[in-house]
N, C-alpha and C positions, 0 to 999 in steps of 0.2 A: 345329470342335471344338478343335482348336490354339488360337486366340486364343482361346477361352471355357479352356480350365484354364491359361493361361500370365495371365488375367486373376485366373484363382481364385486362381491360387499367388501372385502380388502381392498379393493382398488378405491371402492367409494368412501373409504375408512381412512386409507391413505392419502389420498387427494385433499377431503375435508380437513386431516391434521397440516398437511403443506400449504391448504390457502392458508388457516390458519394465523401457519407461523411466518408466512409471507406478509399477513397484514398486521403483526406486532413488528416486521422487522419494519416495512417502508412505507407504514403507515404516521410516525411521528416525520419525517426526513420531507412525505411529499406533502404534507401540512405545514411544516414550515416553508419550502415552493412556494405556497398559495398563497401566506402570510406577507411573503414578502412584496408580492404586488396590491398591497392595499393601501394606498393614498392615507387611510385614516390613522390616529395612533393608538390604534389598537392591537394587540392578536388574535386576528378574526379576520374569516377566508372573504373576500369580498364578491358584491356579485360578480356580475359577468359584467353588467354595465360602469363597474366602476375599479375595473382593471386597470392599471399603474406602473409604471414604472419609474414612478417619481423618487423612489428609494436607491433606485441602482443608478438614477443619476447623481442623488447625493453624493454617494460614494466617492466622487473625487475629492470631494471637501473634507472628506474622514482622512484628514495626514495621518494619526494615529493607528490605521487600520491599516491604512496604506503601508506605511513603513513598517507594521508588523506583520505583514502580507510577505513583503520583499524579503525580509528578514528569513521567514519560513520557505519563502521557495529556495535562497540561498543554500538552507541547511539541508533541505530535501532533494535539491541537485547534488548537492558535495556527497550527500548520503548516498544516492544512488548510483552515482559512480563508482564510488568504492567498494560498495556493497557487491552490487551487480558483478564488478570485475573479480574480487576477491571470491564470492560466491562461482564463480565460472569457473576461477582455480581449483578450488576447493571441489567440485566436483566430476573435473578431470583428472584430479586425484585419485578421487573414487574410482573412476575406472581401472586406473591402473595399480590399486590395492587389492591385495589378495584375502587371507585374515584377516586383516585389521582393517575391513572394510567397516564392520558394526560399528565396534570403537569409534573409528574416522565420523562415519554420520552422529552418532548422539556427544562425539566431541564438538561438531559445528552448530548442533542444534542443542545445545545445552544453554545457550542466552537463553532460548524460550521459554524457559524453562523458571525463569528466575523474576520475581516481580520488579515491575518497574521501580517501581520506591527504592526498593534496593539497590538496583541498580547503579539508579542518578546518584542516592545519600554515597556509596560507596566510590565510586569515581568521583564525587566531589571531591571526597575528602583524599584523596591519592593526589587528585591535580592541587589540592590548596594544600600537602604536604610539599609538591614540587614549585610552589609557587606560582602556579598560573594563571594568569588571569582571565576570568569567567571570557566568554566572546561566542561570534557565531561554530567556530572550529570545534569548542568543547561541548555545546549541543551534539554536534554533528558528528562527536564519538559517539554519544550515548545512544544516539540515532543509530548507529550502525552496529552495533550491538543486540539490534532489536529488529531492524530489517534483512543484518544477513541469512539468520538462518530461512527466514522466508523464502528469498531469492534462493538461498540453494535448496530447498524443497523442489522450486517449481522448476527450475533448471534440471534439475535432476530426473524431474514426473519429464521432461520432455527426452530423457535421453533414454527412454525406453524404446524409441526408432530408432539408435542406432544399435545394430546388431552389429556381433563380433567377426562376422561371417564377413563384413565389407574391410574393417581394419584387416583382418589376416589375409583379404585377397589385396588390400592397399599394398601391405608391410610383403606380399610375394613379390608383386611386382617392382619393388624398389623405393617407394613411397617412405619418405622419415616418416619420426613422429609428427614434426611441427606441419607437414602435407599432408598427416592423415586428419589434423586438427581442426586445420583451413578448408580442408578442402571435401571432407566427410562429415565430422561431426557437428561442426558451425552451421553448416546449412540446413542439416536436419532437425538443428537444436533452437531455431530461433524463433518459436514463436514460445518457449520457453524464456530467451533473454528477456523478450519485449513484456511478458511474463511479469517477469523478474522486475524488470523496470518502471512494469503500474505499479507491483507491490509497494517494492522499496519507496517510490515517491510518496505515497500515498500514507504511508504507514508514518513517513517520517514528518510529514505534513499536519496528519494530526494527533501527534506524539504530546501528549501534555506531562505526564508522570517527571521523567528523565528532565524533560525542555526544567521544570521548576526547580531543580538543582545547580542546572549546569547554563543556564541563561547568563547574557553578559548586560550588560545595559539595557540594551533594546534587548523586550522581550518578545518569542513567537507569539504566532495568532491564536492560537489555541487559547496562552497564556490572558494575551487581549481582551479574546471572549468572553473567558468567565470572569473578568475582574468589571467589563461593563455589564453582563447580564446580576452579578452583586451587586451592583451599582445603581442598576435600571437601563434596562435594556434597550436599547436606540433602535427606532426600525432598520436602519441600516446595516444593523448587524444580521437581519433576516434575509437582506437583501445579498449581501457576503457569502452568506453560510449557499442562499439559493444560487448564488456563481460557484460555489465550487462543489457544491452536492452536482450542480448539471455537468461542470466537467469532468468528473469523477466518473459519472455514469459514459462520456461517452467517451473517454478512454477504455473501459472497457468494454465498452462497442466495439470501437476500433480494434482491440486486441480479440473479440471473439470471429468479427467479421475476416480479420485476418487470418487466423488459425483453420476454421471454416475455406476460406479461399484456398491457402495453402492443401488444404487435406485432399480437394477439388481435385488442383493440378497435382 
């Protein structure tokens, strides 16, 4: 009887510290949501009756927003291409390293490791020794710097399915390397890519540290944000933030529902 409620009361101990920290994480993110459909100009959650979305039709008239919108998805696809792909190598590497497996990992995951400030200040000053000029591309390093070792975490967390047991019976039967890749590992690894793919976008999306060094002309949205919320904050900027807080959440929907399906079959 003792262990059985001194087990209950840890559970009720635990729970109450998870709502908790449930509701400092997405309690400021779904208040701004609520903000953004109030007709009025204020920040304040409106009734029920006077729900809106006169703000998010604005938004087409925000060129400003707009073209700092485009500007960040740019960087956040170039990032995640690269990232993703390079992070894929980088952990078929791992596989086929023996010792210098450790090394290899806190070699890839050493950006992490490294503040952003530093980061951007230090790559600036490398590309304005070579002369380059600021643009969407030299973001899109500093981005990738900062989204790879992520991708190759979760690439990695997924290739704990494949066991060594299927390559060695691949490699009996006559299978290269590049067939045991394609044709083994790839399919068991992919709800890791796709993983891989909400991170990096996501990461690289709303990257502000790095983006403020390494920005060309037009700057990201991030960048954007904080220069109108200095400024006086537009409700359309609540209207923004609530489009892409919603798709943020249901890409990783998408990617849970899929993982989920996948384990099914």
């Amino acid at each position: 009887m003792t262990i059985g409620f001194e087990n209950r009361t840890v559970r009720v101990v635990i729970g109450f510290l998870t709502a908790a920290a449930l509701v400092v994480v997405y309690l400021p993110p779904l208040y701004l949501v609520g903000v953004s459909f109030n007709p009025a100009l204020q920040p304040a959650l409106p009734s029920l009756s006077d729900l809106s979305v006169k703000w998010y039709v604005e938004l087409a008239n925000e060129r400003g927003l707009l073209a700092a919108l485009r500007e960040s998805l740019l960087i956040a696809t170039a990032t995640t291409v690269i990232s993703v792909s390079v992070a894929l190598a980088a952990a078929l590497a791992y596989l086929e390293l023996g010792k210098l497996r450790n090394a290899w990992f806190l070699l890839v995951l050493m950006p992490m490791f490294v503040p952003g400030l530093i980061q951007g200040l230090a790559l600036s000053v490398i590309l304005n020794r070579w002369q380059v000029v600021p643009f969407w591309g030299t973001v899109a390093m500093g981005h990738l710097l900062w989204a790879l070792p992520f991708a190759f975490t979760v690439i990695l967390t997924s290739m704990v399915s494949v066991r060594r047991s299927y390559l060695l019976a691949a490699a009996d039967l006559g299978a290269s390397w590049w067939q045991r890749v394609t044709q083994i590992i790839l399919p068991l690894i992919i709800p890791g890519i796709v993983g891989g793919v909400i991170f990096s976008f996501l990461l690289s999306l709303n990257e502000f540290a790095r983006s403020s060094y390494l920005v060309g002309r037009q700057n990201t949205l991030p960048l954007v944000l904080f220069g109108k919320m200095n400024s006086g904050a537009s409700p359309t900027i609540y209207a923004l933030s609530g489009l892409i807080l919603m798709a943020s959440v249901l890409a990783v929907a998408l990617f849970m529902y899929l993982s989920a399906r996948r384990k099914r079959a």
